[in-house]
Backbone as CSV, one residue per row, in Angstrom:
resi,resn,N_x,N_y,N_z,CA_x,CA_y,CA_z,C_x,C_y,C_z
1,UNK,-3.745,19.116,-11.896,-3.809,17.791,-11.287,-5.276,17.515,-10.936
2,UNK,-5.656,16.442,-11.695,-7.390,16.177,-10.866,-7.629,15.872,-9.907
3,UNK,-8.565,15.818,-8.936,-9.076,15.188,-7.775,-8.582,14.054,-7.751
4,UNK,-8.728,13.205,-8.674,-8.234,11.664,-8.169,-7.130,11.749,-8.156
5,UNK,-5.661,12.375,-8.800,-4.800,12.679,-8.211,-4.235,12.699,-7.364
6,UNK,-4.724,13.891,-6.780,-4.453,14.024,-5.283,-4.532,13.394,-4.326
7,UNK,-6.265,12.940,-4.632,-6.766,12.120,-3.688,-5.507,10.498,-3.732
8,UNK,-5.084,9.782,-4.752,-3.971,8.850,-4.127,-3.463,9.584,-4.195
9,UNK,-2.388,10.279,-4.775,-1.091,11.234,-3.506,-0.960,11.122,-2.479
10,UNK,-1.974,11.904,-1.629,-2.389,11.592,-0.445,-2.271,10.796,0.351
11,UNK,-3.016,9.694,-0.546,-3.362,8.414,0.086,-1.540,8.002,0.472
12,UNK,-1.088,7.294,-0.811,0.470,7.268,-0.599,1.135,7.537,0.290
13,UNK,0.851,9.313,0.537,1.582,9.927,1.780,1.078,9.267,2.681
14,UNK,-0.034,8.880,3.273,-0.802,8.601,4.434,0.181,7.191,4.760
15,UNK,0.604,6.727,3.795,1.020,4.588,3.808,2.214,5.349,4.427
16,UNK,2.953,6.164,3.456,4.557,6.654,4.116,4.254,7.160,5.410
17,UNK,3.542,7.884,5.773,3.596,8.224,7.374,3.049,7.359,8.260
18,UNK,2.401,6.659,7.348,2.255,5.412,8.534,1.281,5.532,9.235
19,UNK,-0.069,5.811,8.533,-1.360,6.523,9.294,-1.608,4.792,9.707
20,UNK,-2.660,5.065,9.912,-3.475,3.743,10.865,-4.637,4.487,11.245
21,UNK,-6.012,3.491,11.696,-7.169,3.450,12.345,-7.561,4.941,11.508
22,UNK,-8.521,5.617,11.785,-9.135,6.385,11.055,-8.634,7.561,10.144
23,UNK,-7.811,7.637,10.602,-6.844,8.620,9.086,-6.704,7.798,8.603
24,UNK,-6.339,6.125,8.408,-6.640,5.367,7.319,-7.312,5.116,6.866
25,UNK,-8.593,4.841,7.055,-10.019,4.476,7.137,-10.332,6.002,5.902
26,UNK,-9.947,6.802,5.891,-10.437,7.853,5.376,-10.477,7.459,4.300
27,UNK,-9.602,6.930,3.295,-9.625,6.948,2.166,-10.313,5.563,1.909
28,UNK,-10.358,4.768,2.291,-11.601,3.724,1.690,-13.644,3.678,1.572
29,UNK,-13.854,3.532,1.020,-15.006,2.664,0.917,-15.886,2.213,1.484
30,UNK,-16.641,1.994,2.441,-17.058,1.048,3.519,-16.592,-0.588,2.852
31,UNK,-17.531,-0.577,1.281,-16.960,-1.837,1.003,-15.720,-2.390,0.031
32,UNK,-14.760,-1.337,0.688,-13.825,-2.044,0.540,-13.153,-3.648,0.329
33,UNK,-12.377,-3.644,-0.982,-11.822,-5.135,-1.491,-10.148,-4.605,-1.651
34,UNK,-9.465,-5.372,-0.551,-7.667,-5.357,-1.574,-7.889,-6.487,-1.750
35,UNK,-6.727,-6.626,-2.741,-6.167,-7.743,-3.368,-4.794,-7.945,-3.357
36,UNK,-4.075,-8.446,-2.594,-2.433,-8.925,-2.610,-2.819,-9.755,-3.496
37,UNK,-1.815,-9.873,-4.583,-1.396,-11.340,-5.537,-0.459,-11.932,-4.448
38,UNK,-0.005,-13.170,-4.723,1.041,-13.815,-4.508,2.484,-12.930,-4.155
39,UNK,3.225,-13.138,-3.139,4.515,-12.440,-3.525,5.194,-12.878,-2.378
40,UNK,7.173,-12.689,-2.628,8.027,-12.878,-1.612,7.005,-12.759,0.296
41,UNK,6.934,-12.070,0.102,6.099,-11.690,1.480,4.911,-12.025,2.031
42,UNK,4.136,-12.622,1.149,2.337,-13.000,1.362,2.434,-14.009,-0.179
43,UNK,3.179,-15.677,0.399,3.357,-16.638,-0.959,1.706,-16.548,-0.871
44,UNK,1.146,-17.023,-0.425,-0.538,-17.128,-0.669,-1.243,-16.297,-1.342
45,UNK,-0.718,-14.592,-0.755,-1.680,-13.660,-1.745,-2.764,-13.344,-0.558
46,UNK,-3.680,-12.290,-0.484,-4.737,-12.139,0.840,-6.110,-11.398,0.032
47,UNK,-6.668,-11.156,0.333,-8.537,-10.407,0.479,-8.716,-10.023,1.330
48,UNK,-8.713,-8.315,1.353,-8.984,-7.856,2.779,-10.485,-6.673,2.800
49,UNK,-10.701,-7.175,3.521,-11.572,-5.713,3.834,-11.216,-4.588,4.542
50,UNK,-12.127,-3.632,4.960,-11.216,-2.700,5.837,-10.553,-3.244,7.056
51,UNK,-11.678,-3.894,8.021,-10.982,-4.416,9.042,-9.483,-5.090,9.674
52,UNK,-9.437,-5.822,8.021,-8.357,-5.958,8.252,-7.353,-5.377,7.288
53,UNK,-7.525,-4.492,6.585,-6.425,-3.334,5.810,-5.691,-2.730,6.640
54,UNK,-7.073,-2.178,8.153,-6.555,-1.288,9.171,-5.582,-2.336,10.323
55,UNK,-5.770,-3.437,10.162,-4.996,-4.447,11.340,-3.689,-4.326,10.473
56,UNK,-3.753,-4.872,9.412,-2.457,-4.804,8.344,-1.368,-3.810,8.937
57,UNK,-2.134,-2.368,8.838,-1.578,-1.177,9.341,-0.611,-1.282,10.128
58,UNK,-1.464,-1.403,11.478,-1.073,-1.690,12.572,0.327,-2.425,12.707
59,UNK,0.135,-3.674,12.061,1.273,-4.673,12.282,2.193,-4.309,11.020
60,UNK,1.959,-3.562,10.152,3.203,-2.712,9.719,3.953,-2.034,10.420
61,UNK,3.517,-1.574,11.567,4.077,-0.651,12.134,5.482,-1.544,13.192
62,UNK,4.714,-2.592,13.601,6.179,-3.287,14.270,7.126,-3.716,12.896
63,UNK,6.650,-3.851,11.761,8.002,-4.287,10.707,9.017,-3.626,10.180
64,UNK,8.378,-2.366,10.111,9.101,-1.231,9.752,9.084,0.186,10.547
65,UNK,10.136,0.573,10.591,10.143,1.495,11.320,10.103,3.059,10.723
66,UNK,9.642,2.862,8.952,10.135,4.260,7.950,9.856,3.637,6.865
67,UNK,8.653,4.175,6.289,8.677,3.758,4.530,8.765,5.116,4.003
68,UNK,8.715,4.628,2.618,8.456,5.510,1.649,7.863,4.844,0.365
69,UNK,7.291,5.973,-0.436,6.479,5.907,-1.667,6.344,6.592,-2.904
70,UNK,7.033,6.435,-3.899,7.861,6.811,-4.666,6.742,6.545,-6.199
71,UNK,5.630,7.150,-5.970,5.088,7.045,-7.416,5.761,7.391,-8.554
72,UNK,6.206,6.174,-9.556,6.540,6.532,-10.870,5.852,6.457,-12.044
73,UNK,4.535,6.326,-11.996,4.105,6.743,-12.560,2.549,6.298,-12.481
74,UNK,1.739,7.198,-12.860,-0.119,7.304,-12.442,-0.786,7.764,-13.748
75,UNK,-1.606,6.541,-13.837,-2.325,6.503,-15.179,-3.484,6.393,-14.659
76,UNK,-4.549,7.891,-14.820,-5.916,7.888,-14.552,-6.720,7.498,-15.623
77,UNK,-8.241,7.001,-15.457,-9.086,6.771,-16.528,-10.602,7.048,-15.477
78,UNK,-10.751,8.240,-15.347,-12.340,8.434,-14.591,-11.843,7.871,-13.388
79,UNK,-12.630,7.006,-13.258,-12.987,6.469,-11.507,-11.731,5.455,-11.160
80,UNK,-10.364,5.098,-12.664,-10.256,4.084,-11.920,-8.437,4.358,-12.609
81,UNK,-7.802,3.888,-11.981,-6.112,4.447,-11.882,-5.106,3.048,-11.666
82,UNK,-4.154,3.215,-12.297,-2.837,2.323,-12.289,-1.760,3.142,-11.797
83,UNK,-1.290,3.143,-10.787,0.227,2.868,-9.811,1.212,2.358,-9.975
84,UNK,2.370,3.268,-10.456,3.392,2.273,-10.382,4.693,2.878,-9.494
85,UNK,4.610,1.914,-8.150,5.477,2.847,-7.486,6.738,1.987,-7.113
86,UNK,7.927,2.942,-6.347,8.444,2.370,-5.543,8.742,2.308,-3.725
87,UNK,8.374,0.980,-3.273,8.786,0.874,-1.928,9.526,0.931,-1.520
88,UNK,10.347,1.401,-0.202,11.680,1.662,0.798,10.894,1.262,2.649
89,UNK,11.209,0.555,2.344,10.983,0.178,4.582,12.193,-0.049,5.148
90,UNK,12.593,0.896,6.213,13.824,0.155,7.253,13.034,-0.444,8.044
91,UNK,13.244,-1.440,8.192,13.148,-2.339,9.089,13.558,-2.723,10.459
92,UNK,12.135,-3.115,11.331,11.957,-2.575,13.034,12.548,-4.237,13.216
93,UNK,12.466,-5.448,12.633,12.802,-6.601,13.121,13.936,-7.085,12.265
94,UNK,14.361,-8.383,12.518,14.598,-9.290,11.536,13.674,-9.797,10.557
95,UNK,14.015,-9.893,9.135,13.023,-10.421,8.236,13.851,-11.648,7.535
96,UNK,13.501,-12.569,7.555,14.781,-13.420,6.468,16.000,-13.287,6.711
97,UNK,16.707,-12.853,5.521,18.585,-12.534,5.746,18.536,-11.278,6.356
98,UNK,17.851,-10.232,6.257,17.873,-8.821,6.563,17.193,-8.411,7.888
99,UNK,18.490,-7.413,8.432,18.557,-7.124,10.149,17.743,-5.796,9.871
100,UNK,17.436,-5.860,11.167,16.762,-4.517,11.909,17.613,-3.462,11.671
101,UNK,17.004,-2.782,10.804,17.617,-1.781,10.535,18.306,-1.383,8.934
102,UNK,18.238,-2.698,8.444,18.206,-2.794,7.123,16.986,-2.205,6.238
103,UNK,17.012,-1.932,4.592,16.070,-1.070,4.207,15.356,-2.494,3.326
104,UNK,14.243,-2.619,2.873,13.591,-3.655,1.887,13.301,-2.483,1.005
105,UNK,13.203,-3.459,-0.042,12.902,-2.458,-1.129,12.258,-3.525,-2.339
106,UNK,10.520,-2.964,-2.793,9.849,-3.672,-3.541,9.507,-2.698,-4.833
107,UNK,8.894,-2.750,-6.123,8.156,-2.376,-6.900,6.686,-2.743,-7.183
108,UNK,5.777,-1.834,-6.877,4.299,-2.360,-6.771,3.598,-1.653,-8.026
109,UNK,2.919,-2.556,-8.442,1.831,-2.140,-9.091,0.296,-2.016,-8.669
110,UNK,-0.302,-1.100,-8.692,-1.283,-0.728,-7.684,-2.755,-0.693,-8.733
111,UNK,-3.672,-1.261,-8.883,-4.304,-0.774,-9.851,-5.878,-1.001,-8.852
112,UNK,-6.235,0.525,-8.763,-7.765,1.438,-7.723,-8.898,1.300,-8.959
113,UNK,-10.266,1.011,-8.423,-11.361,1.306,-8.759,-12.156,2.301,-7.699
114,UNK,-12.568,3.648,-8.209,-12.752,4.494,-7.278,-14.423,4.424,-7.096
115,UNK,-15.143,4.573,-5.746,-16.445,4.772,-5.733,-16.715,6.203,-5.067
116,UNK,-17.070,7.317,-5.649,-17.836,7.811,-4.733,-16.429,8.644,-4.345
117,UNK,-15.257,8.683,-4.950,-14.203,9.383,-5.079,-13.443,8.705,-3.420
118,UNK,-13.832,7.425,-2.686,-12.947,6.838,-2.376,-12.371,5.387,-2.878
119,UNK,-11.557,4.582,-2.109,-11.024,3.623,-2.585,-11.808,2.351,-3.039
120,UNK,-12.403,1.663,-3.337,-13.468,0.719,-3.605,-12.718,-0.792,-3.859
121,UNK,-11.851,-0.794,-4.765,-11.282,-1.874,-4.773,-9.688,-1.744,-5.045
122,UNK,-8.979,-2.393,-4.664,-7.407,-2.330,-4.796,-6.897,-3.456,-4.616
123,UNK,-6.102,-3.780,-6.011,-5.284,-4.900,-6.372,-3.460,-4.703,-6.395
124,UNK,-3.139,-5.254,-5.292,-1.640,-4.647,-5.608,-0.934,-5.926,-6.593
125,UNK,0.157,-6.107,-6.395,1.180,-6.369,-7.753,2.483,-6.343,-7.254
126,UNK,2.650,-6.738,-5.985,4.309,-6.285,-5.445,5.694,-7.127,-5.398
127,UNK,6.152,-6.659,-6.074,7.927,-7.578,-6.609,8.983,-7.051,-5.411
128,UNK,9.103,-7.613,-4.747,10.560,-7.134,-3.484,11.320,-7.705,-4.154
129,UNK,12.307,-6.731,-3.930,14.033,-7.131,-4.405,14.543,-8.338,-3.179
130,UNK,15.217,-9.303,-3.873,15.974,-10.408,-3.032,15.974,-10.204,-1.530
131,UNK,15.398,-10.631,-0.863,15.873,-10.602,0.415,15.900,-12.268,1.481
């Protein structure tokens, strides 16, 4: 398994446990770029930097109370990698039709440009099932 490997593995694990503030911070960039497209959840789509990747965090944490991250499959090329995973969140509130305590469940496509063997830029791609 190569370094970049691991290194998202890792990362992944870090989203499922639900790191925040500087165990999150670890794996980016200083100049960090995400990219949400459009989707059920964010119709607009967002641009974040760290600042607010790590706020993101945060306020994940009141939505869900338990994810998971289910890479199916990771296509490296040097510095820069495609993701294709699956999402699971039970859910800490009401969202739409679905109660607290209910699970969401999306398919993301994740595609990293690595600098310096951290995160540099990240474009997600995320399809939630009906909710």
């Amino acid at each position: 398994m190569s370094d970049a490997e691991q290194f998202l593995r890792r990362y992944f694990a870090a989203l499922a446990d639900m790191k925040t503030g500087d165990e999150l911070a670890t794996f980016f960039h200083p100049g960090i770029e995400q990219t949400e497209f459009p989707n059920a959840l964010s119709p607009k789509g967002a641009v974040r930097d760290l600042a607010a990747i790590l706020e993101g965090a945060e306020r994940g944490k009141l939505v869900t109370s338990a994810q998971t991250y289910v890479i199916e499959n990771l296509v490296l090329d040097g510095q820069r990698a495609i993701a294709e995973v699956i999402w699971t969140g039970t859910l800490a509130m009401d969202v739409a039709r679905l109660q607290k305590g209910d699970v969401m469940r999306a398919r993301f496509a994740c595609a990293f440009e690595l600098r310096n063997d951290l995160i540099y830029r990240q474009r997600n791609y995320d399809c939630f099932d009906p909710f």
